[in-house]
matplotlib code that plots the C-alpha trace (Angstrom):
import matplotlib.pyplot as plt

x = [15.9, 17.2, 16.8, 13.1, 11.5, 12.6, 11.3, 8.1, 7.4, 8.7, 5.7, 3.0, 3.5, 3.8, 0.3, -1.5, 1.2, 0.2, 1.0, 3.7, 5.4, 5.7, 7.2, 9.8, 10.2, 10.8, 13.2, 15.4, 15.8, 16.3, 19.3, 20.9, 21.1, 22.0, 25.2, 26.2, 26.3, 28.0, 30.8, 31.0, 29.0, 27.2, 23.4, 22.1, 24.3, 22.9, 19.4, 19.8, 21.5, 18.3, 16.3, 12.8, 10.5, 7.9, 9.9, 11.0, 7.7, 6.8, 9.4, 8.5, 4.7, 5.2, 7.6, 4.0, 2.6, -1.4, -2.4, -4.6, -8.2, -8.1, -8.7, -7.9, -4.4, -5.0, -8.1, -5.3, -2.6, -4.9, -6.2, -2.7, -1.9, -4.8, -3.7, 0.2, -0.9, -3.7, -1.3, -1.1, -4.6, -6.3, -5.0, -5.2, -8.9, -9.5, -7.9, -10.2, -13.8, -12.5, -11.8, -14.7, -16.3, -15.3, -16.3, -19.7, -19.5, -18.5, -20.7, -23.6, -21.8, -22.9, -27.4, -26.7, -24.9, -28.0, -30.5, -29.1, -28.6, -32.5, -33.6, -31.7, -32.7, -36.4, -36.6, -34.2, -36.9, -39.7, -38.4, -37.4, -40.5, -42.3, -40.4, -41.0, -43.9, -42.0, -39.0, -41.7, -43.2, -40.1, -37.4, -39.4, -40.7, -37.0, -35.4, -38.8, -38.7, -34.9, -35.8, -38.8, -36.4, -33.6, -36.5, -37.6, -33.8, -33.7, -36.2, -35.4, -32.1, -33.8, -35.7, -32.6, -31.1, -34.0, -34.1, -30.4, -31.2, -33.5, -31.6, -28.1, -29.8, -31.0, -27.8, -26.2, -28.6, -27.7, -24.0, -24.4, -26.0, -23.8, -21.1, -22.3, -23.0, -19.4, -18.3, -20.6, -19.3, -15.7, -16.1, -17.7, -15.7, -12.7, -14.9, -15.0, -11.6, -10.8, -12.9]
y = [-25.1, -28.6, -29.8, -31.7, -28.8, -26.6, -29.0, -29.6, -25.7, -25.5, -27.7, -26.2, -23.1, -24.8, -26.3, -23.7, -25.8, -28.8, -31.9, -33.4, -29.5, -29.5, -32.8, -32.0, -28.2, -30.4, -33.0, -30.3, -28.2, -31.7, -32.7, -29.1, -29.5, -32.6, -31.7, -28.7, -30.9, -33.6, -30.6, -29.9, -27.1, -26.9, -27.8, -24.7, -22.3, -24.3, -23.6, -20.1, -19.8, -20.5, -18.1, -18.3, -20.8, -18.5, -16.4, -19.0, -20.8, -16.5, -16.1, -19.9, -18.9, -15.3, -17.0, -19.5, -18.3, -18.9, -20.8, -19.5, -20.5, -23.3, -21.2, -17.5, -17.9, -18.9, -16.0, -13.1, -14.5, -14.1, -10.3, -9.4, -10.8, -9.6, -5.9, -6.0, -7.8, -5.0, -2.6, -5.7, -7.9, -4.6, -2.9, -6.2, -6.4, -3.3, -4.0, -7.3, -5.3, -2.9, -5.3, -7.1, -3.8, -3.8, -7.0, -6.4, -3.3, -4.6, -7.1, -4.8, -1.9, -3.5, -3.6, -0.1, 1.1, -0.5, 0.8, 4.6, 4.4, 2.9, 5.7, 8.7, 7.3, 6.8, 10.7, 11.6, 9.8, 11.2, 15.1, 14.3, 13.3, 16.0, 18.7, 17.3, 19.5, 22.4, 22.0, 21.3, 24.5, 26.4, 25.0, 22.5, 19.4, 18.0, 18.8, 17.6, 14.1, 13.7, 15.0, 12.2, 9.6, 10.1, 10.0, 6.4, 5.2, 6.4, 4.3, 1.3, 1.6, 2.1, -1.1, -2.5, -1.2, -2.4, -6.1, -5.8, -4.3, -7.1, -9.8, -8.8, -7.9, -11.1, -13.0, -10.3, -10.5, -14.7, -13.8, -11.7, -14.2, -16.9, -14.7, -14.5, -17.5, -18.5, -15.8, -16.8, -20.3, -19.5, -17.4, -20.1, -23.1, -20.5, -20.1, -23.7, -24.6, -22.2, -23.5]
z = [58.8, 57.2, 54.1, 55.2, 56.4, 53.6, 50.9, 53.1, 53.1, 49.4, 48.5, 50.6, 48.9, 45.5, 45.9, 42.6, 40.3, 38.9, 40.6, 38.2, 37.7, 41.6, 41.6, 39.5, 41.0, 44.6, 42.7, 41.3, 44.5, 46.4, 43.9, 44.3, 47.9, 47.7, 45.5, 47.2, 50.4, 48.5, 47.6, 51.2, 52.2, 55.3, 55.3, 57.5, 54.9, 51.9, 52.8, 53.7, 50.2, 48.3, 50.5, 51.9, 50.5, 50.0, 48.3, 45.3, 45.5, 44.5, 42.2, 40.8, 40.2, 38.9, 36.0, 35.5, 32.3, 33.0, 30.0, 27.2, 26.5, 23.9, 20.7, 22.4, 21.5, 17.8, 17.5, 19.1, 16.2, 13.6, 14.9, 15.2, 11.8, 10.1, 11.4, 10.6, 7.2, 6.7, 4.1, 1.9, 2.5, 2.2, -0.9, -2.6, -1.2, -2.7, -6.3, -6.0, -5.3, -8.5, -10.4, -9.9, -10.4, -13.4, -14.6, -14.0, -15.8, -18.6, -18.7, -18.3, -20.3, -24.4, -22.9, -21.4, -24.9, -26.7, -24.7, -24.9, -28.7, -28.9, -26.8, -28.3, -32.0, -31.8, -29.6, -33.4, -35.2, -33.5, -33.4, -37.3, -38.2, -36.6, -38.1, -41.2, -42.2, -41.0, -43.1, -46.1, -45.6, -44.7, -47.6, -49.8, -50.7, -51.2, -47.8, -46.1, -47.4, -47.1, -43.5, -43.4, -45.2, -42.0, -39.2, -41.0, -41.3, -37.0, -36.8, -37.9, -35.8, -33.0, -33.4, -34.0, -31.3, -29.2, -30.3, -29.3, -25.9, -25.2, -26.3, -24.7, -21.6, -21.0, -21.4, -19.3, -16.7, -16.8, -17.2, -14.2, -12.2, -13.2, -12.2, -9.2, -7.9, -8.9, -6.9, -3.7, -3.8, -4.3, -1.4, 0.6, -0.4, 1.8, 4.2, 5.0, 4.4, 6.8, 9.8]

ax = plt.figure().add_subplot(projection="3d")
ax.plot(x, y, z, "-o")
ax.set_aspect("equal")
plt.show()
Protein backbone atom coordinates (compact mmCIF):
# COMPACT_ATOMS: atom_id res chain seq x y z
CA UNK A 1 0.00 0.00 0.00
CA UNK A 2 1.53 3.72 -0.93
CA UNK A 3 0.92 6.60 0.61
CA UNK A 4 -2.46 7.39 -1.89
CA UNK A 5 -4.25 4.49 -1.04
CA UNK A 6 -3.46 4.58 2.57
CA UNK A 7 -4.82 8.21 2.92
CA UNK A 8 -7.80 7.23 0.53
CA UNK A 9 -8.78 4.30 2.93
CA UNK A 10 -7.75 6.56 6.10
CA UNK A 11 -10.60 8.85 4.92
CA UNK A 12 -13.26 6.42 4.06
CA UNK A 13 -13.22 5.20 7.39
CA UNK A 14 -13.00 8.64 8.88
CA UNK A 15 -16.31 9.57 7.25
CA UNK A 16 -18.52 9.78 11.17
CA UNK A 17 -15.86 12.79 11.91
CA UNK A 18 -16.76 15.99 10.89
CA UNK A 19 -15.50 17.33 7.74
CA UNK A 20 -12.88 19.96 8.86
CA UNK A 21 -11.55 17.25 11.97
CA UNK A 22 -11.01 14.75 9.06
CA UNK A 23 -9.23 17.17 7.07
CA UNK A 24 -6.83 17.95 9.50
CA UNK A 25 -6.66 14.09 10.80
CA UNK A 26 -5.64 13.32 6.74
CA UNK A 27 -3.18 16.56 6.77
CA UNK A 28 -1.28 15.40 9.83
CA UNK A 29 -0.83 11.70 8.81
CA UNK A 30 0.12 13.14 5.17
CA UNK A 31 2.96 15.44 6.70
CA UNK A 32 4.25 12.44 8.87
CA UNK A 33 4.74 10.40 5.92
CA UNK A 34 5.87 12.91 4.20
CA UNK A 35 8.81 13.55 6.74
CA UNK A 36 9.70 10.11 7.51
CA UNK A 37 10.23 9.74 3.67
CA UNK A 38 12.02 12.95 3.62
CA UNK A 39 14.49 11.22 6.52
CA UNK A 40 14.84 8.36 4.28
CA UNK A 41 12.73 5.61 5.10
CA UNK A 42 11.20 3.45 2.70
CA UNK A 43 7.46 4.25 1.68
CA UNK A 44 6.07 0.48 1.84
CA UNK A 45 7.82 0.34 5.62
CA UNK A 46 6.37 3.84 6.49
CA UNK A 47 2.93 2.74 5.83
CA UNK A 48 3.11 -0.48 7.50
CA UNK A 49 4.52 1.51 10.56
CA UNK A 50 1.21 3.33 11.14
CA UNK A 51 -0.73 0.12 10.83
CA UNK A 52 -4.13 -0.60 9.27
CA UNK A 53 -6.33 2.25 8.41
CA UNK A 54 -9.08 0.83 9.97
CA UNK A 55 -7.45 0.27 12.85
CA UNK A 56 -6.34 4.24 13.55
CA UNK A 57 -9.46 5.57 11.94
CA UNK A 58 -10.73 2.99 15.35
CA UNK A 59 -8.37 4.08 17.59
CA UNK A 60 -9.09 7.87 16.18
CA UNK A 61 -13.02 7.59 16.81
CA UNK A 62 -12.86 5.72 20.18
CA UNK A 63 -10.57 8.83 21.54
CA UNK A 64 -13.93 11.05 19.90
CA UNK A 65 -15.69 12.34 22.94
CA UNK A 66 -19.58 12.30 21.59
CA UNK A 67 -20.61 15.82 22.53
CA UNK A 68 -23.08 16.61 25.24
CA UNK A 69 -26.69 17.89 24.69
CA UNK A 70 -26.50 21.73 24.91
CA UNK A 71 -27.51 22.23 28.63
CA UNK A 72 -26.96 18.34 29.82
CA UNK A 73 -23.47 19.11 30.66
CA UNK A 74 -24.22 22.27 32.69
CA UNK A 75 -27.57 20.37 34.43
CA UNK A 76 -24.89 17.04 35.40
CA UNK A 77 -22.35 19.91 36.98
CA UNK A 78 -24.82 21.32 39.00
CA UNK A 79 -26.40 17.63 40.34
CA UNK A 80 -22.89 16.73 41.01
CA UNK A 81 -22.26 19.95 42.84
CA UNK A 82 -25.36 20.19 44.52
CA UNK A 83 -24.51 16.54 46.10
CA UNK A 84 -20.71 17.04 47.00
CA UNK A 85 -21.89 20.65 48.29
CA UNK A 86 -24.87 18.87 50.22
CA UNK A 87 -22.93 18.74 53.96
CA UNK A 88 -22.67 22.53 53.63
CA UNK A 89 -25.93 23.85 51.45
CA UNK A 90 -27.91 21.57 53.64
CA UNK A 91 -26.93 22.32 57.14
CA UNK A 92 -26.99 25.95 56.31
CA UNK A 93 -30.60 25.26 54.70
CA UNK A 94 -31.54 23.86 57.77
CA UNK A 95 -30.10 26.66 60.23
CA UNK A 96 -32.11 29.00 57.62
CA UNK A 97 -35.81 27.13 57.95
CA UNK A 98 -34.95 27.32 62.12
CA UNK A 99 -34.18 30.41 62.05
CA UNK A 100 -36.85 31.47 60.25
CA UNK A 101 -38.80 29.32 62.52
CA UNK A 102 -38.03 31.27 64.97
CA UNK A 103 -38.82 34.49 63.62
CA UNK A 104 -42.21 33.66 63.21
CA UNK A 105 -42.45 32.48 66.63
CA UNK A 106 -41.49 35.33 67.98
CA UNK A 107 -43.51 37.25 66.22
CA UNK A 108 -46.52 35.32 67.11
CA UNK A 109 -45.10 34.38 70.69
CA UNK A 110 -46.38 38.28 72.58
CA UNK A 111 -50.70 37.48 70.86
CA UNK A 112 -50.24 33.83 72.12
CA UNK A 113 -48.82 35.15 75.69
CA UNK A 114 -51.90 37.64 75.74
CA UNK A 115 -54.32 35.28 74.77
CA UNK A 116 -53.28 32.56 77.48
CA UNK A 117 -53.03 35.20 80.28
CA UNK A 118 -56.76 36.51 79.03
CA UNK A 119 -57.99 33.02 79.24
CA UNK A 120 -56.42 31.72 82.44
CA UNK A 121 -57.62 35.18 84.20
CA UNK A 122 -61.19 35.48 83.31
CA UNK A 123 -61.53 31.15 84.22
CA UNK A 124 -59.58 32.83 87.91
CA UNK A 125 -62.20 35.45 87.82
CA UNK A 126 -65.00 33.27 87.15
CA UNK A 127 -64.00 30.27 89.71
CA UNK A 128 -63.21 33.35 92.25
CA UNK A 129 -66.31 34.76 91.92
CA UNK A 130 -68.14 31.71 92.25
CA UNK A 131 -66.63 30.61 95.33
CA UNK A 132 -67.39 33.66 96.78
CA UNK A 133 -70.45 32.65 98.60
CA UNK A 134 -68.76 29.70 99.75
CA UNK A 135 -65.92 31.30 101.46
CA UNK A 136 -68.72 33.80 102.93
CA UNK A 137 -70.49 31.11 104.52
CA UNK A 138 -67.47 29.04 105.30
CA UNK A 139 -64.82 31.94 106.89
CA UNK A 140 -66.83 35.31 106.75
CA UNK A 141 -67.92 38.29 105.34
CA UNK A 142 -64.10 39.55 105.17
CA UNK A 143 -62.35 36.72 103.33
CA UNK A 144 -65.54 36.60 100.86
CA UNK A 145 -65.22 40.15 99.61
CA UNK A 146 -61.43 40.16 99.54
CA UNK A 147 -62.15 36.83 97.60
CA UNK A 148 -64.85 38.97 95.30
CA UNK A 149 -62.38 42.03 95.32
CA UNK A 150 -59.45 39.53 93.53
CA UNK A 151 -62.10 37.84 91.06
CA UNK A 152 -63.05 41.76 89.94
CA UNK A 153 -59.18 42.81 89.83
CA UNK A 154 -58.92 39.14 87.37
CA UNK A 155 -61.21 40.61 85.58
CA UNK A 156 -60.21 43.62 84.52
CA UNK A 157 -56.82 42.00 83.49
CA UNK A 158 -58.34 39.79 81.59
CA UNK A 159 -59.92 42.49 79.61
CA UNK A 160 -56.78 43.92 79.44
CA UNK A 161 -55.22 41.16 78.46
CA UNK A 162 -57.87 40.76 75.76
CA UNK A 163 -57.73 44.22 74.16
CA UNK A 164 -54.02 43.34 73.96
CA UNK A 165 -54.72 40.07 72.32
CA UNK A 166 -56.70 41.74 69.73
CA UNK A 167 -54.61 44.43 69.00
CA UNK A 168 -51.12 42.62 68.85
CA UNK A 169 -52.72 39.95 66.92
CA UNK A 170 -53.60 41.99 64.28
CA UNK A 171 -50.20 43.61 63.66
CA UNK A 172 -48.73 40.20 64.02
CA UNK A 173 -50.93 38.70 61.61
CA UNK A 174 -49.71 41.96 59.11
CA UNK A 175 -46.10 41.46 60.42
CA UNK A 176 -46.48 37.90 59.39
CA UNK A 177 -47.68 38.52 56.16
CA UNK A 178 -45.32 41.19 55.42
CA UNK A 179 -42.77 38.84 56.38
CA UNK A 180 -43.79 36.75 54.12
CA UNK A 181 -44.14 38.26 51.08
CA UNK A 182 -40.56 39.57 51.58
CA UNK A 183 -39.50 36.19 51.90
CA UNK A 184 -41.47 34.94 48.63
CA UNK A 185 -39.92 37.64 46.58
CA UNK A 186 -36.46 37.30 47.88
CA UNK A 187 -36.77 33.75 46.98
CA UNK A 188 -37.99 34.55 43.56
CA UNK A 189 -35.82 37.50 42.61
CA UNK A 190 -32.88 34.06 42.91
CA UNK A 191 -34.95 32.20 41.08
CA UNK A 192 -34.74 34.41 38.27
CA UNK A 193 -31.28 35.45 38.51
CA UNK A 194 -30.55 32.06 38.26
CA UNK A 195 -32.33 31.08 34.92
Amino acid sequence: MNKQEFLAALARELEPLPREERYQTLNYYDELIDDRLEDGQDEGVVIQSLGDPKAVAEELLGEEEQPLAPGRGLRVWVIVLLVLGFPLWGSLLVTAAVVLLCVFLCLFLPAFVLGVMALSLLAGAVLGAVGTPFLIADTGLAAGLFQLGLAVGMLGLAALCAVGFWYTGKATAKAGKALWRWLKRSVGKGRRRAA
